[in-house]
TORKOL-4160 file (C-alpha; in steps of 0.2 Angstrom, whole numbers, padded with zeros to 4 digits, m for minus):
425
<pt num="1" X="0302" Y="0646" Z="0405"/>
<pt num="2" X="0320" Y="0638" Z="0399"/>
<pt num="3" X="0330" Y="0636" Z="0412"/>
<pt num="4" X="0347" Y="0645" Z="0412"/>
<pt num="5" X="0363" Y="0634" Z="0407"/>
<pt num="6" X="0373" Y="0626" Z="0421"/>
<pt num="7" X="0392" Y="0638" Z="0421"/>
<pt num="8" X="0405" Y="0624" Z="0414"/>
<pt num="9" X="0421" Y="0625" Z="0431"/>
<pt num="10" X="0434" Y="0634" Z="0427"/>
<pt num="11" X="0446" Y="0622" Z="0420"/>
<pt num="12" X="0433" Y="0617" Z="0407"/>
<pt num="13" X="0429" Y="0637" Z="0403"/>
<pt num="14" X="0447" Y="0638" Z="0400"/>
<pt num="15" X="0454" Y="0624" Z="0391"/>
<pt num="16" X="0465" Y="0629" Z="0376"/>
<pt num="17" X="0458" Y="0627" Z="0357"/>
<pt num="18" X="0476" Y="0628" Z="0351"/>
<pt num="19" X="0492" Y="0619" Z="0353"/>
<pt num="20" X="0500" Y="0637" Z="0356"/>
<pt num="21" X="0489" Y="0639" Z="0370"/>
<pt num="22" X="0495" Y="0622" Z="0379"/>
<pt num="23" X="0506" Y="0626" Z="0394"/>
<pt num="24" X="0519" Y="0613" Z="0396"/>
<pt num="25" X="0525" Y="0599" Z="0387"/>
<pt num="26" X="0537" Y="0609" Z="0379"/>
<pt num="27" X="0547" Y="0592" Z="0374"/>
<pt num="28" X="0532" Y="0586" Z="0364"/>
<pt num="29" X="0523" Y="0602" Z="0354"/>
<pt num="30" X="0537" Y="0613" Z="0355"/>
<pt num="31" X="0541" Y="0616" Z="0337"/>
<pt num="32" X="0550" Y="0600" Z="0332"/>
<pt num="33" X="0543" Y="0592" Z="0343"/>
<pt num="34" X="0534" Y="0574" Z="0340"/>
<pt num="35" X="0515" Y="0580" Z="0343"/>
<pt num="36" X="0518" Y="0597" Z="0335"/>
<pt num="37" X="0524" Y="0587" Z="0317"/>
<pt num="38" X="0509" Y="0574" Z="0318"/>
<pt num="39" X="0497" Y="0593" Z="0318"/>
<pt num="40" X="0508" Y="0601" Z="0306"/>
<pt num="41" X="0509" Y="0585" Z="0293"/>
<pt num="42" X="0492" Y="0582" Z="0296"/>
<pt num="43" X="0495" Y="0564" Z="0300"/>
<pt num="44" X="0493" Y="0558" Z="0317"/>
<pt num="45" X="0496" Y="0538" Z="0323"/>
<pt num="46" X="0486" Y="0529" Z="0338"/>
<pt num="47" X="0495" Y="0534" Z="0353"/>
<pt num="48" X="0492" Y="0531" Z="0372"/>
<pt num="49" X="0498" Y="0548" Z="0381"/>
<pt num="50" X="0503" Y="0544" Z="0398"/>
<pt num="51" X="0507" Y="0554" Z="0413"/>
<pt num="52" X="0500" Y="0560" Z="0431"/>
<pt num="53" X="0482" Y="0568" Z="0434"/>
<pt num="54" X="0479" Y="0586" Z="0425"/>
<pt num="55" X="0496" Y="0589" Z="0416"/>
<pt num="56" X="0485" Y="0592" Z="0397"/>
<pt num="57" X="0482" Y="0573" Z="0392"/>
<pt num="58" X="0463" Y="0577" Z="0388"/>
<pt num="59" X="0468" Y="0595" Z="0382"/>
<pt num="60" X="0480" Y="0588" Z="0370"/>
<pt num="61" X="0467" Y="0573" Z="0362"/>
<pt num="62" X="0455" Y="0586" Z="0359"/>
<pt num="63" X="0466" Y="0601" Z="0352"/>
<pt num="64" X="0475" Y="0587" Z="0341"/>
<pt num="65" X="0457" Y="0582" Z="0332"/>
<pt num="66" X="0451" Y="0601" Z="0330"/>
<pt num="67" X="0468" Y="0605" Z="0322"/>
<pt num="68" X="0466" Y="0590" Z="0312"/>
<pt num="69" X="0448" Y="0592" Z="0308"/>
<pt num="70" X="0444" Y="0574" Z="0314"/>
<pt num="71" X="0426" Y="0568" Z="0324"/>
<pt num="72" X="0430" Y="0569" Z="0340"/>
<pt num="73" X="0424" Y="0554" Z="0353"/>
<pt num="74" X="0427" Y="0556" Z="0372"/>
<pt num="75" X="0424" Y="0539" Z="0382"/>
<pt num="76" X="0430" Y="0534" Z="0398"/>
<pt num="77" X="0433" Y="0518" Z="0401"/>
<pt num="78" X="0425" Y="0517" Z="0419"/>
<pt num="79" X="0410" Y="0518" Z="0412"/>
<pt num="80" X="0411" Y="0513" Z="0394"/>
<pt num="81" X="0412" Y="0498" Z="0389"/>
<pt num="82" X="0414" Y="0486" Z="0373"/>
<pt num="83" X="0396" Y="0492" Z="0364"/>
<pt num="84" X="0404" Y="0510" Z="0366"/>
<pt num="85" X="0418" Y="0505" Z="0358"/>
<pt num="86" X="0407" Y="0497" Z="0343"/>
<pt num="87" X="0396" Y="0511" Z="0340"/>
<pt num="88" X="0411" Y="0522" Z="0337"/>
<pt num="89" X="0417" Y="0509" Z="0324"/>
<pt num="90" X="0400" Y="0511" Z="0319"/>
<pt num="91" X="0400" Y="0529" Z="0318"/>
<pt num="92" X="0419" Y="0528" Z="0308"/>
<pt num="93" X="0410" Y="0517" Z="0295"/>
<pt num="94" X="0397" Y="0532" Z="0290"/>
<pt num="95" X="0409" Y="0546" Z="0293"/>
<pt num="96" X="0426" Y="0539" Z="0288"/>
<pt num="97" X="0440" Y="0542" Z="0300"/>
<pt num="98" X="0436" Y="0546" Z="0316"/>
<pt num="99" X="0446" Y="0552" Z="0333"/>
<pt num="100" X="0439" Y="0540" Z="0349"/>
<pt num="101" X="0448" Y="0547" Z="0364"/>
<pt num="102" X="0449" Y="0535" Z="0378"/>
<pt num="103" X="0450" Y="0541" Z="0394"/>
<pt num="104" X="0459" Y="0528" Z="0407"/>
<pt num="105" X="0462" Y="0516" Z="0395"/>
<pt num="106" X="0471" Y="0504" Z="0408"/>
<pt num="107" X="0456" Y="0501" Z="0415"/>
<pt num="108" X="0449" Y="0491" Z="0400"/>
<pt num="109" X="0452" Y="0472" Z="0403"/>
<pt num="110" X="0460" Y="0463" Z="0389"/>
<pt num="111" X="0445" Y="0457" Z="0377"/>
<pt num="112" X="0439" Y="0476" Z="0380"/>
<pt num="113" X="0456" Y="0482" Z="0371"/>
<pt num="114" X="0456" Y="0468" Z="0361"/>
<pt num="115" X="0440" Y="0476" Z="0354"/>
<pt num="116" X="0449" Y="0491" Z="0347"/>
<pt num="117" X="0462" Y="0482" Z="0336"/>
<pt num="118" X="0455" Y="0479" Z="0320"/>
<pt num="119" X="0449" Y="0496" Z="0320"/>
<pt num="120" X="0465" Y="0503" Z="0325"/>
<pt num="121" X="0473" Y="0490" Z="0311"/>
<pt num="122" X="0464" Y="0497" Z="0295"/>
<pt num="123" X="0464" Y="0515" Z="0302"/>
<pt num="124" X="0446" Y="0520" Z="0302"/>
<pt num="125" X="0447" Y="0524" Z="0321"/>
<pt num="126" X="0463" Y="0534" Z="0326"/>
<pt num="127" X="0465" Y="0531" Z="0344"/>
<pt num="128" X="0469" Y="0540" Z="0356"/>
<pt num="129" X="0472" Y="0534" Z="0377"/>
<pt num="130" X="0475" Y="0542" Z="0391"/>
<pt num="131" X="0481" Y="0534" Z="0409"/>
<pt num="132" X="0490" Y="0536" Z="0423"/>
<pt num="133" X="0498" Y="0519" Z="0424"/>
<pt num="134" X="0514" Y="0512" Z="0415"/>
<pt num="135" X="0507" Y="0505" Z="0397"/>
<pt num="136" X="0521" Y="0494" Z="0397"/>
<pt num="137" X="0510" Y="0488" Z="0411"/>
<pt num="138" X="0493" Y="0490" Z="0408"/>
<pt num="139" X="0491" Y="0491" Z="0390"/>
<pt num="140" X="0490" Y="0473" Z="0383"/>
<pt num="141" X="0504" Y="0470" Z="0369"/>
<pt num="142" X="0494" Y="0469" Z="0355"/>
<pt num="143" X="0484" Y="0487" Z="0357"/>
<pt num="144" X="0504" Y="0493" Z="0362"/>
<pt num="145" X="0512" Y="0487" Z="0348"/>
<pt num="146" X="0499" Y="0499" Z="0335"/>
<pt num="147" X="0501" Y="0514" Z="0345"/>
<pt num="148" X="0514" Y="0527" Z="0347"/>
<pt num="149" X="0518" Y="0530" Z="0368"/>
<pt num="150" X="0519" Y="0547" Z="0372"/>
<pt num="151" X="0527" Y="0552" Z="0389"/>
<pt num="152" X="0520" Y="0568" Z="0397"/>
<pt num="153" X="0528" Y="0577" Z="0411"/>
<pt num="154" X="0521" Y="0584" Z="0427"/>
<pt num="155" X="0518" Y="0601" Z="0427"/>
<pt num="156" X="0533" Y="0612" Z="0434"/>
<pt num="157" X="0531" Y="0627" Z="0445"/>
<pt num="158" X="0532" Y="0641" Z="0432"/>
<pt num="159" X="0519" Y="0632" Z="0422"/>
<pt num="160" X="0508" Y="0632" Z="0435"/>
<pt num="161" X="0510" Y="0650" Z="0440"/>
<pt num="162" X="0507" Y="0652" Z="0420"/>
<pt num="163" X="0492" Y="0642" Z="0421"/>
<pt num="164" X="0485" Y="0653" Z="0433"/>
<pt num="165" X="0489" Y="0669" Z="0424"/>
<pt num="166" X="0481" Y="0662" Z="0408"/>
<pt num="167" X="0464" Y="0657" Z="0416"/>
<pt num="168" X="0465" Y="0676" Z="0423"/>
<pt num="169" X="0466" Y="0685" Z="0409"/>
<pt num="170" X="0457" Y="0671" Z="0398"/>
<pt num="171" X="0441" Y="0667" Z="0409"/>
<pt num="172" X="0427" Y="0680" Z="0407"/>
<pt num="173" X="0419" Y="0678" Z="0424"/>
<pt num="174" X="0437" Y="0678" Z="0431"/>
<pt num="175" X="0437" Y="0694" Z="0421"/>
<pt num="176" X="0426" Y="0704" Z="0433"/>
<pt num="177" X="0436" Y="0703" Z="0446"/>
<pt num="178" X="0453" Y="0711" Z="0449"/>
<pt num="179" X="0462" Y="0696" Z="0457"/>
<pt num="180" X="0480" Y="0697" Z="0464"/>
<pt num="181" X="0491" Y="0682" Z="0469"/>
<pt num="182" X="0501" Y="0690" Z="0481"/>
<pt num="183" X="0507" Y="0673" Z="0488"/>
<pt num="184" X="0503" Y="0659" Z="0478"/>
<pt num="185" X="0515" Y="0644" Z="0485"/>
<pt num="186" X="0501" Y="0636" Z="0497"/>
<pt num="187" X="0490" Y="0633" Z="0483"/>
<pt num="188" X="0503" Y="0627" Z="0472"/>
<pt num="189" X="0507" Y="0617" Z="0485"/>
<pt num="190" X="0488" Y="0610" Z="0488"/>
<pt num="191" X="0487" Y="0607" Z="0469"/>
<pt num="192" X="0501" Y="0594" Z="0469"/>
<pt num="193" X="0504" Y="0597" Z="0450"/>
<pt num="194" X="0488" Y="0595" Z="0443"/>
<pt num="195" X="0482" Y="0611" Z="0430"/>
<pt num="196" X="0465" Y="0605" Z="0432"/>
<pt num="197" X="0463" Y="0604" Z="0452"/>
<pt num="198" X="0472" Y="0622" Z="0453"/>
<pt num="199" X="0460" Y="0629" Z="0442"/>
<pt num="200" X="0446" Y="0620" Z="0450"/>
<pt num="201" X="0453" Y="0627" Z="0469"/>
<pt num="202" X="0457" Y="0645" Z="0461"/>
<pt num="203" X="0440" Y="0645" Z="0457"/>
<pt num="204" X="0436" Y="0641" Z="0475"/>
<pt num="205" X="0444" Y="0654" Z="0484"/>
<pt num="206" X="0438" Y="0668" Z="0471"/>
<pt num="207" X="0419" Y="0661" Z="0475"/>
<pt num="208" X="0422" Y="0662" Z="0494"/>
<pt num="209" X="0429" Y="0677" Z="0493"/>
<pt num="210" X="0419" Y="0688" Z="0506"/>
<pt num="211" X="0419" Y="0706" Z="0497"/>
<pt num="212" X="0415" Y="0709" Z="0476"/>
<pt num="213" X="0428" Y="0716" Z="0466"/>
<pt num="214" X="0446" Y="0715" Z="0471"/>
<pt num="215" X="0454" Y="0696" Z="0479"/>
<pt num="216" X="0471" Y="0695" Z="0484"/>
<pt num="217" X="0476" Y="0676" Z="0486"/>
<pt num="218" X="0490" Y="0676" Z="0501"/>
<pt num="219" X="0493" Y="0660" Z="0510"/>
<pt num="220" X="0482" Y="0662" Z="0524"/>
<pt num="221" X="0468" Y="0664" Z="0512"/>
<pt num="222" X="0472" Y="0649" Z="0506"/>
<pt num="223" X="0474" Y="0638" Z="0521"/>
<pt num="224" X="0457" Y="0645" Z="0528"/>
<pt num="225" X="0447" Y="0641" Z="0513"/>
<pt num="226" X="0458" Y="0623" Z="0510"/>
<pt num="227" X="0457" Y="0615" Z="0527"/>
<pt num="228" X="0465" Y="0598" Z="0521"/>
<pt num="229" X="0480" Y="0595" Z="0505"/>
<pt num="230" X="0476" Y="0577" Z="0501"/>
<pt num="231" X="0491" Y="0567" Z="0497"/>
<pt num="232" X="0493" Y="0558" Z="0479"/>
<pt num="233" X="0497" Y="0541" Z="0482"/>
<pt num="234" X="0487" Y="0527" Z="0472"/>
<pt num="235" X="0491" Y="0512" Z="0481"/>
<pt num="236" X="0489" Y="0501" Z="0466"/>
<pt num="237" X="0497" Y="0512" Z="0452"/>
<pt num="238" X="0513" Y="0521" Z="0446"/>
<pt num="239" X="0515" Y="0532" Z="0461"/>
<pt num="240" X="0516" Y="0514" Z="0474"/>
<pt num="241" X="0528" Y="0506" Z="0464"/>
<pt num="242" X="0539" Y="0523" Z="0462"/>
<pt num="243" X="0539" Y="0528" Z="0480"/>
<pt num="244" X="0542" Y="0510" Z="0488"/>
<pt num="245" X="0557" Y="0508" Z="0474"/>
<pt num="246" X="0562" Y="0524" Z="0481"/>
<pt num="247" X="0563" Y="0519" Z="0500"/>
<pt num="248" X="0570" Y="0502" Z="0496"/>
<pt num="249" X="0585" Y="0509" Z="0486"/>
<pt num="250" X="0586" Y="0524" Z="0501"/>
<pt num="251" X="0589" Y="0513" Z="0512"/>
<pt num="252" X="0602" Y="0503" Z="0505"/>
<pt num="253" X="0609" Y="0518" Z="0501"/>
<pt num="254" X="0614" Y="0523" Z="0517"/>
<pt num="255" X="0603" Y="0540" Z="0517"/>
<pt num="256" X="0589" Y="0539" Z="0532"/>
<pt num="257" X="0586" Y="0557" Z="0525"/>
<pt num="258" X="0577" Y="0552" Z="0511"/>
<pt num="259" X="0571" Y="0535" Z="0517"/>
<pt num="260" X="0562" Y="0542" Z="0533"/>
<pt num="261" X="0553" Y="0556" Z="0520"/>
<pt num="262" X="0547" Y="0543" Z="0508"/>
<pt num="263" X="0541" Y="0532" Z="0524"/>
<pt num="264" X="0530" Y="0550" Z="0528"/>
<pt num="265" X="0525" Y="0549" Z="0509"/>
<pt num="266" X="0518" Y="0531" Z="0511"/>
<pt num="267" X="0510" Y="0535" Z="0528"/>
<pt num="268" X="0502" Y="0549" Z="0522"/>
<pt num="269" X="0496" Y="0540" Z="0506"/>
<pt num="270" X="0486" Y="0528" Z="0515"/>
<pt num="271" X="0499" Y="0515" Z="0515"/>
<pt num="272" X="0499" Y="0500" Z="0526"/>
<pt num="273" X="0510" Y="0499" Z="0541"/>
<pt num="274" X="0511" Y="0480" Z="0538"/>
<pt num="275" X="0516" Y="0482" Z="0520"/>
<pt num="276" X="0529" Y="0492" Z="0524"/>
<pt num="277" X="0538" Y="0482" Z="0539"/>
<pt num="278" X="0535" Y="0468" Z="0527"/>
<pt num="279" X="0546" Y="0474" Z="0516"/>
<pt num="280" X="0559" Y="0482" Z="0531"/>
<pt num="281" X="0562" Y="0461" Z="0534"/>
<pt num="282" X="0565" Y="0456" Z="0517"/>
<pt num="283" X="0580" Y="0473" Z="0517"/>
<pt num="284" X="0587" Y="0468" Z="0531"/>
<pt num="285" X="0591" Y="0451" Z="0524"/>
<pt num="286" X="0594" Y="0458" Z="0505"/>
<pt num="287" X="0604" Y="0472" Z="0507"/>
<pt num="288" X="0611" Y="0470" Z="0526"/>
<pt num="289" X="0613" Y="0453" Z="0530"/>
<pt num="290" X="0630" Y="0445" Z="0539"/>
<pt num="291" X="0637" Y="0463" Z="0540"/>
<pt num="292" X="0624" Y="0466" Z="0555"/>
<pt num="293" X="0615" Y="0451" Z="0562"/>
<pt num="294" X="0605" Y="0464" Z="0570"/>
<pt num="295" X="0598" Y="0470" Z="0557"/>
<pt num="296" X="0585" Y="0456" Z="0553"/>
<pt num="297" X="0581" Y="0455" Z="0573"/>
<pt num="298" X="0577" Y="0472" Z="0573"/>
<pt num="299" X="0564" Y="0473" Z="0556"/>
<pt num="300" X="0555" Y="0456" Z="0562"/>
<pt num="301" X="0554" Y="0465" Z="0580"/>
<pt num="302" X="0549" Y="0481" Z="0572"/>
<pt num="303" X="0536" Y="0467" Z="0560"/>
<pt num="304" X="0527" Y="0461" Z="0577"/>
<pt num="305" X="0528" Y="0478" Z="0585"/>
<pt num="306" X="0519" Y="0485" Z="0569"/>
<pt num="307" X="0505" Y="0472" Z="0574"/>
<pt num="308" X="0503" Y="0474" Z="0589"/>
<pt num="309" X="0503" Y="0495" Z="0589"/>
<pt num="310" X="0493" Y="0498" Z="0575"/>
<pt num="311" X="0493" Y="0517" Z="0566"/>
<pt num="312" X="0495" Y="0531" Z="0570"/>
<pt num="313" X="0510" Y="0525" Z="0586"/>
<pt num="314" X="0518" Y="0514" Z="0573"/>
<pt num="315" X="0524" Y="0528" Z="0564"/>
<pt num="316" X="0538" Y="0529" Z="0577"/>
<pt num="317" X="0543" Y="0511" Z="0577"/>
<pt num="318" X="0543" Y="0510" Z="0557"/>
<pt num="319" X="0554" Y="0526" Z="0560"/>
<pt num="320" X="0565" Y="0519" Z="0571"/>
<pt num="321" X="0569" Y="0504" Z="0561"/>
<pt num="322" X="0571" Y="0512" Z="0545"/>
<pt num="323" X="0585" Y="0524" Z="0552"/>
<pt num="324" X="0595" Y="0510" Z="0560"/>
<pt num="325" X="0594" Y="0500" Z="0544"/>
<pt num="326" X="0599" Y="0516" Z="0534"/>
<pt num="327" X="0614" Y="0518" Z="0544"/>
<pt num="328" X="0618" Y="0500" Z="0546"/>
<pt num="329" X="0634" Y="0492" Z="0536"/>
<pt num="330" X="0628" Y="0485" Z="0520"/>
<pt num="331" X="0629" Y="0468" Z="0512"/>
<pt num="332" X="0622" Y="0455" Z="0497"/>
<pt num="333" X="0634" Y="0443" Z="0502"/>
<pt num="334" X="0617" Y="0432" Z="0507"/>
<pt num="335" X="0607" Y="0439" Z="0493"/>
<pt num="336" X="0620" Y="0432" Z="0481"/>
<pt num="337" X="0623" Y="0416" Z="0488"/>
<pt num="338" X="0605" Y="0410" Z="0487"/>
<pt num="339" X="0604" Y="0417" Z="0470"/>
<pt num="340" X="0620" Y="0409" Z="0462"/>
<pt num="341" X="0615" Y="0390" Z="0474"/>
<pt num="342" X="0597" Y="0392" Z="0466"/>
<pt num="343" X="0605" Y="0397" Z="0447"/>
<pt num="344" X="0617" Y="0381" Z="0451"/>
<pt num="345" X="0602" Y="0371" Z="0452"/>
<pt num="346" X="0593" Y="0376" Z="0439"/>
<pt num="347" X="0608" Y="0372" Z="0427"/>
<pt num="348" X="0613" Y="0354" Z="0435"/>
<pt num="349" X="0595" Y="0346" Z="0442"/>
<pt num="350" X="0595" Y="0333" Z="0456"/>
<pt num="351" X="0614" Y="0327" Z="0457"/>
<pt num="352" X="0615" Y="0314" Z="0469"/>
<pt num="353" X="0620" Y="0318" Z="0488"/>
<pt num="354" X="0636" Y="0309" Z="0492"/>
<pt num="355" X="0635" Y="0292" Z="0500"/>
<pt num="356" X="0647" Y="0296" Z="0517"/>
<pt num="357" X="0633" Y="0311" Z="0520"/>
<pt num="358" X="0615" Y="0299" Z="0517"/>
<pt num="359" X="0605" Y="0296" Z="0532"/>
<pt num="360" X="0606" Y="0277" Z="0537"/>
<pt num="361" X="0591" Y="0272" Z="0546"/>
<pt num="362" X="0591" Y="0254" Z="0539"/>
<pt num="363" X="0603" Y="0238" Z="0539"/>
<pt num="364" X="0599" Y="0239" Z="0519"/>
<pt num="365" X="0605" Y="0256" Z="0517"/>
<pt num="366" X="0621" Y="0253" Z="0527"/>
<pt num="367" X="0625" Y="0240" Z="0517"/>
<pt num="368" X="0623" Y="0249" Z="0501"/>
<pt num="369" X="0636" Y="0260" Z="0509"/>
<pt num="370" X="0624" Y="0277" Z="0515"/>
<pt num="371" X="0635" Y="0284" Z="0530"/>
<pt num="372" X="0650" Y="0279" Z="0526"/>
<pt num="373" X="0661" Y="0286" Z="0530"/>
<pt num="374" X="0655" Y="0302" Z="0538"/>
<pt num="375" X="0666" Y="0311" Z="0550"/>
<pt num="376" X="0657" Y="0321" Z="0564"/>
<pt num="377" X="0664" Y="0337" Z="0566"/>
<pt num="378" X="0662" Y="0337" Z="0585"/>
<pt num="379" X="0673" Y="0322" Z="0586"/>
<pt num="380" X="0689" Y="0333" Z="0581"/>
<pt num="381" X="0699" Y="0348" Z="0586"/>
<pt num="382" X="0689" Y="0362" Z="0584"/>
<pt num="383" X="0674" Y="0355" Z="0580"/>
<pt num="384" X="0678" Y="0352" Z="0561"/>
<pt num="385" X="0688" Y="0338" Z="0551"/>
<pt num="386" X="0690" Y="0343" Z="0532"/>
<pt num="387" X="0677" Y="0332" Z="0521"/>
<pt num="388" X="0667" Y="0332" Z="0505"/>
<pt num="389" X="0649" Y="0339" Z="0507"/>
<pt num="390" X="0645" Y="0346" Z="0487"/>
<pt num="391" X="0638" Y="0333" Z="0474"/>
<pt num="392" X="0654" Y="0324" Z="0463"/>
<pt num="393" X="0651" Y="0336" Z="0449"/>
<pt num="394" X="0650" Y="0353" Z="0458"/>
<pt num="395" X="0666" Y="0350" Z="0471"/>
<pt num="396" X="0674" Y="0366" Z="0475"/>
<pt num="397" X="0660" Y="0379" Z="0469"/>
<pt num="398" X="0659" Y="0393" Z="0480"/>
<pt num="399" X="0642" Y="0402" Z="0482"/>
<pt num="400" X="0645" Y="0411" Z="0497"/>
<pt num="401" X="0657" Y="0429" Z="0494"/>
<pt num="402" X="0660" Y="0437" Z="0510"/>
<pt num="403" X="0655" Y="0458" Z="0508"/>
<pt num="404" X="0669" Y="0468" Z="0514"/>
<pt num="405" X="0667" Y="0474" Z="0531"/>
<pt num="406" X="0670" Y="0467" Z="0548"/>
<pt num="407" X="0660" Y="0453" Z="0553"/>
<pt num="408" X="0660" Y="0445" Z="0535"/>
<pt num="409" X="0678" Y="0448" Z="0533"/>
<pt num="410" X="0679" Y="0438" Z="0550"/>
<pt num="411" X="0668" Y="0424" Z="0542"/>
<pt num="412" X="0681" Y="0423" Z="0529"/>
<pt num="413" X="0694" Y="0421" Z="0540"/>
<pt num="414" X="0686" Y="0408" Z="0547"/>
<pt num="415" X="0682" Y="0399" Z="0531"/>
<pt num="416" X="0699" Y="0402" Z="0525"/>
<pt num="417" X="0705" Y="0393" Z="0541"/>
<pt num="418" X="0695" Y="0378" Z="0539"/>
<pt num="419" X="0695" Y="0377" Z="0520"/>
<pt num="420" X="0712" Y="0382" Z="0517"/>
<pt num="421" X="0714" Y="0388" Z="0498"/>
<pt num="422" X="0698" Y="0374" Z="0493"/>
<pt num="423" X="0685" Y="0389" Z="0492"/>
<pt num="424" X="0700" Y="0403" Z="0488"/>
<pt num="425" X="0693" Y="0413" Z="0504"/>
């Protein structure tokens, strides 16, 4: 006896066959739009479309080649691998041109996507990746250089809501039930912008439904069937490097607000508290400084007490530290100096150290004048006497510009004191 076919999810079952049936991405198969003249000329490039989880990447590869009328390959590259990728060229040999889709392509090394250039070259295989990750980033230059980049956005909340609808009406198992979202913000919510995982959690909560016939989706169905809304953080991608740049520039902008809200969106990814308070230090220097000398002693006490606390208590002390750096007085007075020093170096090499500021330790280097000369400050009034300390050929250079707020104004009235107009503090 044949045994009965496995039922596709819900999300496969209703995939759209035609661009028209593509929710969002308006900016890219609206008519006009880039995608929407490759189907109507009938003359598509390589491209790699890039964007987060479920927002139509795969939809769009596959609806692209039906319209086109091209063989359609699906490979991912967590599984497939360079002999994949030469059987399709195989397969483009017999058949002529030929669609490869190629899921995560930024996990393909670089002699992997090397594989695909020729092919991509003479035009036998149109290609087409999808990834998550910035390709400027993970897509070596070569494969980049052949293919169009197509940006696509995260769905919005009224496509979402319109996703819903659609697999409602659409779906014919769906069909046999009369289903009502009377509340629907909790599972938008637990979808965190992914068409597919929506789909796959309405499916969910219309197979736990207790009675046959007619659901109604309210919030506290929702919360009883979903007992956990993961957090979409991947420590090593686009999301890690958008949300740190995020906190960092927070921070330095004076808004604990928004700072303390993308430390909870770290925490809650998985983040390290280590990484973090790593990162708290380097601010404290970079974008604090001399304006508040506290600063840098509170991040390295908060860096110690991270260690010694461990998750979850050192939650608080990251807190803690992040407001008073938010609401610290700002400065890259330091940050600048070491900068323009190091770019001072990098232009003029070794110059030579004056002779009255060498170390002496010998009766041969005394004679050849090493010392000479030096005056020590503590030997005058006020502890300094005016002298040369800068190579010959950078006298004068000024590297250190005091930020404007009290205790680096201070500085520069002390410089200015000492110097007079030498450094034009």
């Amino acid at each position: 006896m044949e045994s009965a076919r496995p039922i596709k999810p819900l999300a496969e079952r209703v995939r759209p066959q035609q661009l028209s049936e593509i929710i969002g991405q308006e900016h890219l198969i609206a008519p006009g739009g880039p995608l929407y003249q490759v189907v109507k000329n009938k003359h598509i490039p390589s491209m790699i479309l890039w964007g987060p989880p479920g927002v139509g990447k795969t939809t769009l590869a596959r609806v692209i080649g039906h319209e086109l009328g091209l063989h359609f390959y699906f490979l991912s590259a967590i599984q497939a691998g360079v002999a994949e990728v030469r059987k399709v060229i195989d397969e483009a040999k017999k058949l002529g041109k030929v669609l490869l889709f190629l899921d995560e392509i930024h996990r393909f090394n670089k002699s992997q996507q090397d594989a695909l250039l020729g092919a991509v070259e003479n035009g036998s295989i149109i290609l087409i990746g999808a990834t998550t990750e910035n390709p400027s980033f993970e897509v070596n230059n070569a494969l980049l250089s052949r293919c169009q980049v197509y940006t696509l956005q995260a769905l919005s909340e009224e496509n979402l809501l319109a996703v819903l609808v659609q697999a409602i009406a659409k779906d014919e198992i769906l069909r046999k039930y009369t289903i009502t979202l009377q509340e629907s913000d909790l599972l938008l919510q637990h979808s965190m912008g992914d068409g597919r995982k929506l789909l796959n959690l309405l499916e969910l909560l219309v197979m736990q439904w207790p009675n046959a016939g007619e659901i109604t989706i309210t919030n506290d169905w929702v919360g009883k069937i979903l007992h956990e809304k993961t957090q979409r953080y991947d420590k090593n991608g686009e999301d890690h490097y958008n949300i740190i740049s995020a906190f960092i520039k927070s921070i330095r902008g004076s808004d604990p607000n928004a700072a303390v809200y993308y430390l909870a969106r770290m925490l809650a990814g998985g983040e390290k508290p280590e990484f973090i308070a790593r990162r708290l230090l380097i601010l404290a220097s970079e974008d604090i400084g001399n304006a508040n000398p506290n600063a840098l002693l509170i991040a390295n006490t908060c860096f110690d007490a991270v260690h010694k606390i461990g998750f979850p208590e050192s939650r608080i002390i990251l807190s803690q530290c992040v407001i008073y750096l938010a609401c610290s007085v700002k400065s890259n007075a330091a940050y600048m100096a070491i900068n323009a020093a190091m770019e001072t170096v990098e232009k003029t090499g070794n110059l030579s150290v004056p002779l009255h500021l060498r170390n002496a330790p010998t009766r041969l280097l005394k004679d050849l004048n090493y010392g000479k000369d030096y005056a020590y400050a503590h030997a005058y009034a006020g502890n300094f006497v005016s002298q040369e300390f800068l190579p010959d050929t950078i006298q004068g250079q000024k590297f250190f510009e005091p930020g404007n707020n009290p205790r680096e104004m201070e500085q520069a009235q002390f410089l200015r004191s000492k110097w007079k107009d030498k450094y034009g503090y």
